[in-house]
VOBA-1610 file (N, C-alpha, C; in pm, whole numbers, padded with zeros to 5 digits, always signed):
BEGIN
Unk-05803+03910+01245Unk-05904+03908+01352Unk-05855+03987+01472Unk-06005+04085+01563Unk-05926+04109+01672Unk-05897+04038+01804Unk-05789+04039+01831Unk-05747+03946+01958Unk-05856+04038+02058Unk-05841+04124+02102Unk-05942+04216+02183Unk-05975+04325+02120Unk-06115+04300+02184Unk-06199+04469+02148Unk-06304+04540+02243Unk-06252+04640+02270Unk-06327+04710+02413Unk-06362+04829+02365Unk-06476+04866+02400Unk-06548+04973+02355Unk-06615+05062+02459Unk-06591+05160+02503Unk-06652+05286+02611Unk-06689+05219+02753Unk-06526+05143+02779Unk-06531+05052+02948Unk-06537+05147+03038Unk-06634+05143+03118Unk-06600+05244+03253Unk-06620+05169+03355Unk-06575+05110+03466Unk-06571+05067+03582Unk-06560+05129+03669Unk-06655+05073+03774Unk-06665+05199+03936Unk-06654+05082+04023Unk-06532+05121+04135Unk-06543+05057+04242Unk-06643+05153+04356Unk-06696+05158+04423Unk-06846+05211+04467Unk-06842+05318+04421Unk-06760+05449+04492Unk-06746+05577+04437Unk-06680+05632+04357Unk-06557+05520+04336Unk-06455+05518+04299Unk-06405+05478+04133Unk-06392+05567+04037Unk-06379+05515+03916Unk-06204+05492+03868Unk-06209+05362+03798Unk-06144+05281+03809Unk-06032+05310+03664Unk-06189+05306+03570Unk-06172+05344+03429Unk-06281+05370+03401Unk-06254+05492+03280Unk-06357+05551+03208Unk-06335+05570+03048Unk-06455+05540+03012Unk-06477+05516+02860Unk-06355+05501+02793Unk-06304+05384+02843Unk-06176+05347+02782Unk-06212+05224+02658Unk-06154+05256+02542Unk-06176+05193+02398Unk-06056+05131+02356Unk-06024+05068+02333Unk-05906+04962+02270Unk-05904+04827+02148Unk-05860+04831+02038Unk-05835+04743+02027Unk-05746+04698+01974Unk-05715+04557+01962Unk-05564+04487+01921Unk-05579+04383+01845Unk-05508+04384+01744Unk-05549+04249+01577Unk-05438+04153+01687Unk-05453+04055+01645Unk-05394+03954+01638Unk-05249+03947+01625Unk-05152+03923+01718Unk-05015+03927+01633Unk-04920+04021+01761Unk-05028+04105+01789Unk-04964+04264+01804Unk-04925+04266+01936Unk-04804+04337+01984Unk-04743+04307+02121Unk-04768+04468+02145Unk-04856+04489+02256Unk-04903+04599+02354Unk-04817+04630+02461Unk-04787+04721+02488Unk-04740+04766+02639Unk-04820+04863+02683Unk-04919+04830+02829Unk-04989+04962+02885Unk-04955+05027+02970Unk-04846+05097+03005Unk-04864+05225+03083Unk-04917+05285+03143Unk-04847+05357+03303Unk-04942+05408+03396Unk-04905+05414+03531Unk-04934+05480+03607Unk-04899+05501+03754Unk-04959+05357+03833Unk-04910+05360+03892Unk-04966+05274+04054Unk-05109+05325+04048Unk-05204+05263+04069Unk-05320+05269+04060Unk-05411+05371+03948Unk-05318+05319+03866Unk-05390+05403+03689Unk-05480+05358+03674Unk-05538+05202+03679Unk-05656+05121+03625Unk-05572+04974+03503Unk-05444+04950+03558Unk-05394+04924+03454Unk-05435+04777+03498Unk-05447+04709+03609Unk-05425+04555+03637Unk-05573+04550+03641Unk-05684+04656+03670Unk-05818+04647+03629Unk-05883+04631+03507Unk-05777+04667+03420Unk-05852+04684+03248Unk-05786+04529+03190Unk-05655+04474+03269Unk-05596+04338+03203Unk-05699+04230+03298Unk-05846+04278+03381Unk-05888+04190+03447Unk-06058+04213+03377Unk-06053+04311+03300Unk-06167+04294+03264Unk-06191+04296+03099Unk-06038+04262+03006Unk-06027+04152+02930Unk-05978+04031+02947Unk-05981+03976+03073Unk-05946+03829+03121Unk-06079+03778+03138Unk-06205+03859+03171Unk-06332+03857+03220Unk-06377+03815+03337Unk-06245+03863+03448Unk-06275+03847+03606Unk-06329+03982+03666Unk-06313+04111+03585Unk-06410+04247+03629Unk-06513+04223+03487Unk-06650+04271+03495Unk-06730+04283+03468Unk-06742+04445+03446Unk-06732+04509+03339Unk-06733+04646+03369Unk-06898+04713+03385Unk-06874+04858+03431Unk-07009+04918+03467Unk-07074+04930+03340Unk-06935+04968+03224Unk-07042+05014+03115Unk-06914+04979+02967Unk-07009+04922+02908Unk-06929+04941+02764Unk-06913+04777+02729Unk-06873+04712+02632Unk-06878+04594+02544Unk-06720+04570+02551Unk-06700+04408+02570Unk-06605+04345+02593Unk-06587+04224+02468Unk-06505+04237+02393Unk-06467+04077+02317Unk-06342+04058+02299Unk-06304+03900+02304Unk-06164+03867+02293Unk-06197+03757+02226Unk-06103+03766+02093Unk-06083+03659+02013Unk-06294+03677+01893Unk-06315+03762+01926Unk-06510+03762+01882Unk-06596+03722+02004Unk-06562+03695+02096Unk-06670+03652+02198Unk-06621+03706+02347Unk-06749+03683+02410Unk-06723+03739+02554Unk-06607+03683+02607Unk-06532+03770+02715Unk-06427+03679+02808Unk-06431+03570+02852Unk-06523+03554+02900Unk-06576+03404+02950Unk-06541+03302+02893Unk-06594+03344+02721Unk-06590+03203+02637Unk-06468+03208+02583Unk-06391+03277+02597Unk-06225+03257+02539Unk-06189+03185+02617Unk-06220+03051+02720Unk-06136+02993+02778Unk-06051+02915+02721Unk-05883+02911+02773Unk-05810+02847+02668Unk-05702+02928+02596Unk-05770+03023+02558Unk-05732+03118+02457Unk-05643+03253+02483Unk-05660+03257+02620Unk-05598+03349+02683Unk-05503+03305+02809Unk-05360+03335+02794Unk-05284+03318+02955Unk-05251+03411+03026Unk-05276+03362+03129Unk-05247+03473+03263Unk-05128+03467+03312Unk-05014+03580+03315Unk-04905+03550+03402Unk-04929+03632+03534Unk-04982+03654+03619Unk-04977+03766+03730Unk-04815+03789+03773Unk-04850+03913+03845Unk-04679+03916+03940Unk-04683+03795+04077Unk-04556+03725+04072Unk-04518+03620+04103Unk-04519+03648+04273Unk-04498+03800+04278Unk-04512+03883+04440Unk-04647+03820+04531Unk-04721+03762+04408Unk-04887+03753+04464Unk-04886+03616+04574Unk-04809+03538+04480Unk-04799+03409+04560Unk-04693+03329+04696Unk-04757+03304+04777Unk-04734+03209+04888Unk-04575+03186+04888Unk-04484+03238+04870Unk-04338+03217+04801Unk-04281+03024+04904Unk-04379+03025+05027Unk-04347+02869+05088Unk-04470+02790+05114Unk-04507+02828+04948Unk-04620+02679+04963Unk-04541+02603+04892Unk-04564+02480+04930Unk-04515+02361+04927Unk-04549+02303+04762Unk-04465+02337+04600Unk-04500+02297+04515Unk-04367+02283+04422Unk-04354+02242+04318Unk-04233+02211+04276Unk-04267+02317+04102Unk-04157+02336+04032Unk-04163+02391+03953Unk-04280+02299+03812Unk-04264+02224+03842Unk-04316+02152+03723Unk-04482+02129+03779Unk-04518+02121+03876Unk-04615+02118+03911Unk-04715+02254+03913Unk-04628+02326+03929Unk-04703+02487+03875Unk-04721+02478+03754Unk-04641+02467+03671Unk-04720+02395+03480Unk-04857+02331+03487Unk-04807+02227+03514Unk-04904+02124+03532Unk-05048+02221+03550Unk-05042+02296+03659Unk-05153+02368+03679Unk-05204+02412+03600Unk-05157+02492+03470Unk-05200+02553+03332Unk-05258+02460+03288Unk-05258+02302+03223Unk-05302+02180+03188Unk-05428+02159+03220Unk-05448+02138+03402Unk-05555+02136+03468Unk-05672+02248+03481Unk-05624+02360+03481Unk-05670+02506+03462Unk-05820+02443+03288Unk-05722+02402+03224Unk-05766+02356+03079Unk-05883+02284+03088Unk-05853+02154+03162Unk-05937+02037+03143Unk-06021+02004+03276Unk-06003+02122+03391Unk-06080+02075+03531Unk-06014+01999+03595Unk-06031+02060+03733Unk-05927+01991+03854Unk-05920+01837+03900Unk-06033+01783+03758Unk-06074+01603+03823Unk-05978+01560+03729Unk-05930+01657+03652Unk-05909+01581+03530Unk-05753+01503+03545Unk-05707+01401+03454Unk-05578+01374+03483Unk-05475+01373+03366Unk-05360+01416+03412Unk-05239+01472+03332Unk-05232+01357+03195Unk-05254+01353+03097Unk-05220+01274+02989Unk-05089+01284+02962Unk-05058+01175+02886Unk-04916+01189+02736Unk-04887+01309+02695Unk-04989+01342+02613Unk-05032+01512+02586Unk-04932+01598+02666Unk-05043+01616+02794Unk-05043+01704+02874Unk-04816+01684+02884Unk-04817+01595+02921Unk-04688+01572+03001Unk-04568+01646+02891Unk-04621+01637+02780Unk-04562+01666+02599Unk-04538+01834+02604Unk-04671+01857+02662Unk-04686+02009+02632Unk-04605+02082+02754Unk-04638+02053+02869Unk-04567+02120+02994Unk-04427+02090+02951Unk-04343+01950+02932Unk-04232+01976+02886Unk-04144+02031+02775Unk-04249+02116+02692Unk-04202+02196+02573Unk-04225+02336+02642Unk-04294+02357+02736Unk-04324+02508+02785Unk-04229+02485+02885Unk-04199+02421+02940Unk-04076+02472+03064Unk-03976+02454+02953Unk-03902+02385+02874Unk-03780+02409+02786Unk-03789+02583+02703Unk-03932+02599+02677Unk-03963+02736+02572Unk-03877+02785+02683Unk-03941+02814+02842Unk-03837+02929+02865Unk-03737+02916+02974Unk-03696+02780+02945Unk-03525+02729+02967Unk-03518+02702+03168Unk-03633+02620+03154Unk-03667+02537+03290Unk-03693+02430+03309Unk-03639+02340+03225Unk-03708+02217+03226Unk-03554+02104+03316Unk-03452+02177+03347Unk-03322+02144+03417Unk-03434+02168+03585Unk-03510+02269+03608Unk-03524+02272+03736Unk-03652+02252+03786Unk-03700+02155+03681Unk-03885+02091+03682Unk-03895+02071+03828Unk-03766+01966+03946Unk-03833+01963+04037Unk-03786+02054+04159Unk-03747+02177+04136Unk-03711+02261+04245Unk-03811+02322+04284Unk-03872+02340+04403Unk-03973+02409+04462Unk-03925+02535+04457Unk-04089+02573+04439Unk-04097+02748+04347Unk-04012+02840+04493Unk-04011+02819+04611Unk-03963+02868+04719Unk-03810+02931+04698Unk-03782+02798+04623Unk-03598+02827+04623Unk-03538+02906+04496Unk-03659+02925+04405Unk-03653+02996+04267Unk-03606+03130+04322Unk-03485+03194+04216Unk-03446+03337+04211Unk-03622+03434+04142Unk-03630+03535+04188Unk-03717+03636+04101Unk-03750+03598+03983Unk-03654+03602+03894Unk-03631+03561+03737Unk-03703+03451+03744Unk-03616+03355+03817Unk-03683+03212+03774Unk-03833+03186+03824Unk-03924+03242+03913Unk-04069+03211+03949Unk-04136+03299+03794Unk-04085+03372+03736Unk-04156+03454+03627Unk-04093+03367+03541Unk-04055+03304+03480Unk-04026+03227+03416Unk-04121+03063+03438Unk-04104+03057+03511Unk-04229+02908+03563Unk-04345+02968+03521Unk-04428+03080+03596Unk-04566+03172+03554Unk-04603+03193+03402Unk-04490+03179+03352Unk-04462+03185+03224Unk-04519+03061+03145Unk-04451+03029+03229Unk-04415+02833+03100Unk-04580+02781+03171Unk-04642+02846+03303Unk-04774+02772+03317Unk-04882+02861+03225Unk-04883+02997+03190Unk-04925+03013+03078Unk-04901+02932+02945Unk-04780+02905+02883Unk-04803+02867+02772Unk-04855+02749+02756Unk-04845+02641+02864Unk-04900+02544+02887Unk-05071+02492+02868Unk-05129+02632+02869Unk-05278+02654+02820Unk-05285+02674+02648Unk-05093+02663+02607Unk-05121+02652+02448Unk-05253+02811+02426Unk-05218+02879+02493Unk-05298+03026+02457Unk-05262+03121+02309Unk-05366+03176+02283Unk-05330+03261+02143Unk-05279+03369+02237Unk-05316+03420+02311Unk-05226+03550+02366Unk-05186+03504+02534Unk-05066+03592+02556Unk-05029+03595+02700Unk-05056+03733+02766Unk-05141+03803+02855Unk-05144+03870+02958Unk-05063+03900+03051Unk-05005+03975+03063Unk-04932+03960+03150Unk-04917+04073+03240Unk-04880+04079+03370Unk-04905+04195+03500Unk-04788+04208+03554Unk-04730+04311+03554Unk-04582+04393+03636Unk-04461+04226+03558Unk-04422+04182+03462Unk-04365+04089+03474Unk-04227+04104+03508Unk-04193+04225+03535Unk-04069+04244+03606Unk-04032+04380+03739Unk-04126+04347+03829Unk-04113+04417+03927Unk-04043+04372+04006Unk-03917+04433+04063Unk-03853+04388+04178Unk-03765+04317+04122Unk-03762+04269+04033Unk-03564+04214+04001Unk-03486+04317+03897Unk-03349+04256+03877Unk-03305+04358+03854Unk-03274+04366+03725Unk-03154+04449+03634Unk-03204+04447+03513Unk-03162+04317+03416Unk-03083+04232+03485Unk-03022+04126+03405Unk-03154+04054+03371Unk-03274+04059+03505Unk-03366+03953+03497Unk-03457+04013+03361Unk-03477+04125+03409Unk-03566+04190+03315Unk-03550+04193+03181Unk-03431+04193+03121Unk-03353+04167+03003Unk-03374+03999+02965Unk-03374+03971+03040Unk-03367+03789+02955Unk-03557+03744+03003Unk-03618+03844+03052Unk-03778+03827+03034Unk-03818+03923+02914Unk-03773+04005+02902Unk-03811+04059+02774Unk-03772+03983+02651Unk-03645+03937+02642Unk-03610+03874+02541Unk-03708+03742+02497Unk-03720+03659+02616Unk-03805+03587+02593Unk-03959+03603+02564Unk-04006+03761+02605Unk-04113+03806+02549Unk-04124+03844+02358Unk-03977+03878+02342Unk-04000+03900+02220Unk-03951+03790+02132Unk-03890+03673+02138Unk-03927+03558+02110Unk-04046+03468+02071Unk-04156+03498+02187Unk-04281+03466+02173Unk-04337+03534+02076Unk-04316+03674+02076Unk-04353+03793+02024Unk-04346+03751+01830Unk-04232+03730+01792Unk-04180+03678+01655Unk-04222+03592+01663Unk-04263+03420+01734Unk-04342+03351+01667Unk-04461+03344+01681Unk-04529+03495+01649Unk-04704+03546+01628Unk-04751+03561+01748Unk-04752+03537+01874Unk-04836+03531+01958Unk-04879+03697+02037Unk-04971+03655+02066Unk-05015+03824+02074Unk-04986+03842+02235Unk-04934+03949+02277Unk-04907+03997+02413Unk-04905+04107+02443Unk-05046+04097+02561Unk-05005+04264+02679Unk-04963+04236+02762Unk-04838+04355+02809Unk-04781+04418+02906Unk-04820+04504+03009Unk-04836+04486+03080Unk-04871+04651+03136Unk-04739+04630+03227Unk-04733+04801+03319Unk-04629+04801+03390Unk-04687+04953+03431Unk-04572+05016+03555Unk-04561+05086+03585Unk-04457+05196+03541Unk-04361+05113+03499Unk-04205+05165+03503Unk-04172+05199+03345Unk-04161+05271+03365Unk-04103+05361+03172Unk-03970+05352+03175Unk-03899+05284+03240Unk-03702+05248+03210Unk-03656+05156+03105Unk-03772+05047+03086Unk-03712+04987+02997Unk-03867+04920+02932Unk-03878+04864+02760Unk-03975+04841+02742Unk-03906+04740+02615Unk-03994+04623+02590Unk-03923+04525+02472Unk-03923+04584+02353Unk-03844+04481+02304Unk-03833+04614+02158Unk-03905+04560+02058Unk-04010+04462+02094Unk-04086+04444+01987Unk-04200+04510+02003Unk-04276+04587+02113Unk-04384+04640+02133Unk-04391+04703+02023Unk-04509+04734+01981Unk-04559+04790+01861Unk-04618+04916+01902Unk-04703+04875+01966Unk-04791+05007+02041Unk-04795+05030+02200Unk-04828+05164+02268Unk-04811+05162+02371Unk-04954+05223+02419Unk-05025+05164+02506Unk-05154+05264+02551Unk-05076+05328+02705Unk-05101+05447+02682Unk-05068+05566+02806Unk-05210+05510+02916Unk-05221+05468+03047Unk-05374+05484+03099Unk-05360+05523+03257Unk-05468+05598+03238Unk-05439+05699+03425Unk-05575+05676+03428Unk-05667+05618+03446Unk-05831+05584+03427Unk-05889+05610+03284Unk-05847+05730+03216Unk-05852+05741+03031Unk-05741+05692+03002Unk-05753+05636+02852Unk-05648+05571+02769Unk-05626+05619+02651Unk-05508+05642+02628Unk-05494+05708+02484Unk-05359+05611+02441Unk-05372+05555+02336Unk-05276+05454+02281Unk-05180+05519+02115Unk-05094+05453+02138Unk-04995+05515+02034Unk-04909+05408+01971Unk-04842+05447+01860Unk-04746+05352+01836Unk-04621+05394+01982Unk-04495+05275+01928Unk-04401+05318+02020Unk-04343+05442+01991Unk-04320+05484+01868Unk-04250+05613+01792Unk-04302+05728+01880Unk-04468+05726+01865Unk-04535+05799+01934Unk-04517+05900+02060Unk-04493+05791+02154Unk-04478+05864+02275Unk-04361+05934+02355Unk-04427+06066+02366Unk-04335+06183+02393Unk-04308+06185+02576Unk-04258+06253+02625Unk-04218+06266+02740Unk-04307+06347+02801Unk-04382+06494+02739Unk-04524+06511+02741Unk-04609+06476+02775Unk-04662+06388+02693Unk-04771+06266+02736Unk-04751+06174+02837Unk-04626+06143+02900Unk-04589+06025+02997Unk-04620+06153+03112Unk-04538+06260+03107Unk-04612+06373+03212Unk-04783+06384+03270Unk-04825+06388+03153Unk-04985+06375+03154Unk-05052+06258+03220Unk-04951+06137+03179Unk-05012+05991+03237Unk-04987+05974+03384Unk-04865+06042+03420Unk-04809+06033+03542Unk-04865+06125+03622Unk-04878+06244+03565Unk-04922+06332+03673Unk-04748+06437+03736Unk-04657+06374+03633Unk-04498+06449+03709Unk-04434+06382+03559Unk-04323+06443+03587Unk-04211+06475+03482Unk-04172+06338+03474Unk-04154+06230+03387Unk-04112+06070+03325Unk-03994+06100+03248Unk-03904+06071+03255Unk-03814+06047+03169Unk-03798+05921+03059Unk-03767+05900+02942Unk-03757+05771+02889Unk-03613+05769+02894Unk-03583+05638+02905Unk-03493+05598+02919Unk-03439+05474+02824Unk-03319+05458+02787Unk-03247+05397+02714Unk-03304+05226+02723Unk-03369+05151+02669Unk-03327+05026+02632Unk-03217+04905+02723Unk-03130+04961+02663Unk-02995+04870+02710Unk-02944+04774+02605Unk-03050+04696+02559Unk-03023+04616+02446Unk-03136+04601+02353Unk-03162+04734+02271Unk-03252+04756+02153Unk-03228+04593+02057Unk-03351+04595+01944Unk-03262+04493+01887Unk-03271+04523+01726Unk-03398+04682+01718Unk-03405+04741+01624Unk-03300+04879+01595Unk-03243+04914+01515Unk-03174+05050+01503Unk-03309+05162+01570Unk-03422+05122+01550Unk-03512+05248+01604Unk-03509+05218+01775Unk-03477+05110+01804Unk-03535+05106+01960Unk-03414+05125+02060Unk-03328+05272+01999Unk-03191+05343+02102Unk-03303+05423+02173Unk-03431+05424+02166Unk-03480+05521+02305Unk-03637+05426+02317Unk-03677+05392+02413Unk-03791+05378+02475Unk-03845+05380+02597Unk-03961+05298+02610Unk-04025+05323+02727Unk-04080+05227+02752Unk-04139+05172+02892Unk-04187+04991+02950Unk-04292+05061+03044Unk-04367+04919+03011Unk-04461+04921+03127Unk-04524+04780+03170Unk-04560+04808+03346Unk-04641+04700+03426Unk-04691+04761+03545Unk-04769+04735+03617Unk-04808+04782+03748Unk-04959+04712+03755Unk-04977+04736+03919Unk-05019+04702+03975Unk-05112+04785+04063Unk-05290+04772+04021Unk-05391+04900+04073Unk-05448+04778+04198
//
């Protein structure tokens, strides 16, 4: 089945096009990385298969049905940059939120619920700092909570936006790892990013997008084409810790339009 399927999306912010007749789709299973400059259209196209943009033109499904009705089915990690870094909340209570997200803000935390948040903060090795407020969290560790409140929606796929902007590479390395963890037990995940330095090594495919999208396997993409996406000369760059003999050269992505 396809996890998403987008067909001739074009979005206009008034004059301004966002994306154009951009087509995609992704089976089930399959770990995406999308690619792209600072204001490519990349956090616009992961918002209008979330079904918070509405595009100008073209057909949207995730999972067989509109965005809308995938509730559940889909998790959101945004960049962690977005949020309040001293509002007043504790790590485990940002979970919790994924739960409630689920069942409506009247609703109240069950057995269940309490079962599941504490298997998603252990998935990604937080359940030692359930009650530290997200304030005092390193980089790593608030993307790691964002994390565990996605899986907490028990989602068939995770979404995810810049998940490693701004820390450094140790963090980025033990978020990828844990992406491709998820990755091996089936769950389907996009990436996007900005940055072509480093990319997980389970990605399968990579979509190039500067407002058009042209998608490839990882083998695929040449230094050429990252020129084209960028608009200037990209270098790929080494991995660091491949985990395939093929993945001694790649490329990452996340960003933020």
């Amino acid at each position: 089945m396809k996890a998403v399927d987008l067909k001739d999306i074009t979005v206009r912010f008034n004059e301004t096009t966002a994306l154009k007749d951009v087509s995609l789709s992704i089976e089930e299973g399959t770990f995406l990385g999308i690619i792209g400059p600072n204001g490519g259209g990349k956090t616009t196209l992961l918002k209008v298969i979330l079904g918070l943009i509405k595009p100008d033109e073209g057909k949207v499904k995730v999972f067989g049905k509109k965005p809308g009705e995938s509730k559940g089915e889909v998790g959101y990690v945004p960049q962690y940059s977005n949020f309040d870094p001293e509002f007043p909340i504790n790590v485990k209570e940002v979970v919790q939120m994924g739960r409630l997200g689920n069942q409506g803000v009247r609703s109240k935390i069950t057995e269940e619920d309490e079962d599941i948040i504490k298997k998603s903060l252990e998935k990604v090795e937080m359940w030692e700092l359930r009650e530290k407020q997200l304030s005092q969290l390193s980089g790593g560790q608030k993307q790691r909570a964002l994390i565990a409140r996605a899986l907490a929606t028990k989602p068939k796929m995770l979404v995810l936006d810049e998940p490693t902007t701004n820390v450094d590479e140790n963090v980025k390395n033990s978020v990828h790892d844990l992406l491709n963890q998820l990755s091996d037990e089936g769950k389907t995940i996009i990436l996007s990013t900005h940055d072509t330095g480093v990319i997980c090594s389970n990605i399968e495919s990579i979509a190039c997008l500067n407002k058009k999208l042209v998608c490839h396997t990882r083998d695929e993409v040449t230094e050429e084409e990252l020129k084209k996406t960028y608009g200037a000369p990209v270098e790929l760059m080494p991995s660091g810790h491949p985990k395939h003999p093929k993945d001694q050269e790649n490329t990452e992505g996340t960003d933020n339009d």
